[in-house]
C-alpha positions in Angstrom: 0.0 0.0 0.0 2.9 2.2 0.4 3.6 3.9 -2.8 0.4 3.1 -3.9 -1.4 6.4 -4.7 -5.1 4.8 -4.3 -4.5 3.7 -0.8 -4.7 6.4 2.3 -1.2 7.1 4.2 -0.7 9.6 7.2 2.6 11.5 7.5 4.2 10.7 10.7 7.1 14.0 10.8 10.4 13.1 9.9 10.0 9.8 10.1 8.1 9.1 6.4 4.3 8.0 6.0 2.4 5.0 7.4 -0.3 3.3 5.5 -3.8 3.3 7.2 -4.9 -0.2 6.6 -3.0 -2.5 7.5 -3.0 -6.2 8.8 -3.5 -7.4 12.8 -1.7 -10.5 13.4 -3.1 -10.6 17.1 -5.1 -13.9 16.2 -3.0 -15.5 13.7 -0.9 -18.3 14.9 1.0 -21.2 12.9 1.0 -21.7 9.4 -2.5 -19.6 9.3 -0.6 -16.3 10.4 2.0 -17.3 7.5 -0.3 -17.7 5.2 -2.3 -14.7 5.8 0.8 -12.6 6.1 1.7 -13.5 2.7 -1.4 -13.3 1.3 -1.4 -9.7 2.6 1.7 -8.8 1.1 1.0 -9.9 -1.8 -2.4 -8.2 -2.5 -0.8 -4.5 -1.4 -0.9 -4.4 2.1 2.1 -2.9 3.7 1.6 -2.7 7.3 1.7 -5.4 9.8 0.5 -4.6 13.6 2.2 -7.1 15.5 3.1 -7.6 19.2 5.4 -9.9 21.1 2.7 -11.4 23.5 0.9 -12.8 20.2 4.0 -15.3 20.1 3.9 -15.4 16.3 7.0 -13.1 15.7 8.6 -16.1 13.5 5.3 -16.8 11.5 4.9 -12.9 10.4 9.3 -12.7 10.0 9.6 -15.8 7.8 6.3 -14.3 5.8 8.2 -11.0 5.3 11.1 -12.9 4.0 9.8 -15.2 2.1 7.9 -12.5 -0.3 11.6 -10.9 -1.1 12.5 -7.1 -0.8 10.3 -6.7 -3.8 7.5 -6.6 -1.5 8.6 -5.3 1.7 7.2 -4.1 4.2 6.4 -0.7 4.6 5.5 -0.3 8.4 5.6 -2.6 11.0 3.7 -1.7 14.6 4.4 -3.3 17.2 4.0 -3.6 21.5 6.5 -4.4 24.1 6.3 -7.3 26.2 4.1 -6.1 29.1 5.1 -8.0 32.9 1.2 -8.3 33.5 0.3 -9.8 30.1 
């Protein structure tokens, strides 16, 4: 979606634009979160909310990797381990 002049961004300062749809990986696990992330990627989307306490970091990694720095990511979101999670 970054790049892509049809889909809505916001500029975030110095730091570039983020796309404003983007893909929650919160109840994706296993080779479902792999497959979805991919499938993402490949349709346009180009930002993945993610969060350590989903435990699928590796699923949604080895999705981004496997589509190649021809589709890469835009913008990644993501949360810090919380202690009371």
């Amino acid at each position: 979606m970054a790049g892509d002049p049809s889909q809505p961004i916001i500029s975030l300062d110095s730091a570039g634009a983020m796309p404003l749809v983007g893909l929650g990986t919160g109840a994706l696990t296993g080779s479902q979160c792999h497959r979805a992330v991919r499938y993402a990627l490949e349709v346009g989307y180009r930002h993945l909310d993610t969060a350590t306490m989903y435990h699928n970091e590796h699923e949604v990694g080895q999705a981004v990797r496997d589509e190649g720095p021809v589709r890469a990511v835009g913008s990644a979101t993501t949360a810090p381990a919380n202690s009371t999670n």
